[in-house]
C-alpha angles and dihedrals in degrees: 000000000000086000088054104052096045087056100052088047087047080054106044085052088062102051099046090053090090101042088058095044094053080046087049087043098059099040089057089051101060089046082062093053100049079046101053099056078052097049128041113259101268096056087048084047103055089045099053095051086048086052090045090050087048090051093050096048101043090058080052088050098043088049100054098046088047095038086045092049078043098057088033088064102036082057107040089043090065094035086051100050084048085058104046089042088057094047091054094050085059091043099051092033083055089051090044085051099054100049088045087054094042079052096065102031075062094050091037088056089050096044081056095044096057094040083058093055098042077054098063094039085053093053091044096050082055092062102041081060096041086056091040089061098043088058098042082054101052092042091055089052074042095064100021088064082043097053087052087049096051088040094060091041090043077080107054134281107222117199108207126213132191122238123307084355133128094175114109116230130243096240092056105055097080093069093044083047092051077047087060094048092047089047094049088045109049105038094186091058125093143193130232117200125203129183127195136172126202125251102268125098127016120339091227093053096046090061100048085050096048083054098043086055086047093053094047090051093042088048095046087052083048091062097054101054106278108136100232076223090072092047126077126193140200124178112205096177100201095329100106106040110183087236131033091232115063119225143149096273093040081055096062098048090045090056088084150129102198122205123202121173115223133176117260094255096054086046094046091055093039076057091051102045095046 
């Protein structure tokens, strides 16, 4: 607006020069005249051809400083407005810049922040498998000590009594104990009981004894967190020594509750055939 303004008063400079040099003109003229009665006719006549010459140069004059503000303006408007048009491009293309900077220093930070929480996850993914083997490992000692354990049960356990006796003795309760564990362990598992006497004494009483020792082993697994449903019993008395000839040593052994593990199905037909 400013540019403008000042072009259209450097104009109008221009065009009223002219106008005040023919204004100029004839008021030199009629001074000429008033002087020229005054002077003789060569004096008025010298000063009316300087005054002439004056009048011819100062439009000149007038023209060229209007004409040169003229130009001055008309080119410096569009040189101006080339500049400023440039200077606003910087100016914008700086703007533009540093959005476009803040732009990515915002998705930088979340690029980090992510990264930073991948990282965590990650560590904590680490862990989790680290605990993961550790307990697969444990749990493989776990059933491998319990294979052995069945593989040795898988034979027979004998709990042995002394004569005319149905109590279990001490020495014998940490392997019914290891029994129990197997049992609670492995659900599809079951146990099968067996009682037995020696030879010596009554027949009747021998077989009420064999079932009272098969009672006291299949209570004590009870306690420890066998279902009696998972446990069978038989009771033989002296019916089923372990040798044909009786002696002091074949006594003892037949003295016995024997426990076999067996699977659910196997238990299930020994069930049905008895």
């Amino acid at each position: 607006m400013m540019k403008k303004t000042l072009i259209n008063l450097l104009v109008l400079s221009l065009l009223s020069a002219p106008v005040a040099s023919v204004s100029a003109r004839v008021s030199l003229q009629n001074q000429g005249q008033d002087h020229s009665l005054d002077n003789d006719a060569d004096v008025s006549g010298m000063a009316m051809d300087d005054e002439y010459a004056s009048e011819d140069e100062q439009p000149e004059a007038l023209i060229g400083l209007g004409g040169g503000a003229l130009v001055g303006a008309l080119v410096g408007g569009p040189v101006g407005a080339i500049i400023g048009a440039f200077t606003g491009t910087l100016i914008g293309k700086s703007v533009s810049d540093t959005d476009t900077l803040h732009v990515q220093q915002r998705q930088i930070s979340l690029q980090e922040s992510q990264l930073s929480e991948l990282s965590v996850k990650q560590q904590a993914a680490e862990k989790r498998a680290s605990e993961y083997a550790k307990a697969q490992q444990e749990l493989d000692e776990l059933l491998s000590a319990q294979r052995q354990l069945l593989s040795e049960l898988a034979l027979g356990l004998n709990v042995q009594f002394r004569t005319g006796s149905s109590e279990v003795e001490s020495h014998f309760l940490p392997q019914l104990d290891d029994v129990a564990e197997v049992m609670n362990l492995s659900p599809e598992l079951n146990l099968e009981l067996k009682g037995y006497a020696d030879r010596r004494g009554d027949v009747s009483y021998n077989q009420a004894l064999s079932e009272q020792r098969l009672l006291e082993v299949r209570g004590y697994l009870m306690k420890q967190g066998v279902a009696a449903e998972r446990m069978t019993t038989q009771a033989f008395g002296a019916l089923s020594p372990l040798k044909a000839e009786q002696d002091r040593e074949s006594d003892v052994f037949d003295r016995r509750v024997t426990l076999t593990l067996q699977p659910h199905s196997t238990l299930m037909a020994t069930r049905t055939t008895q």
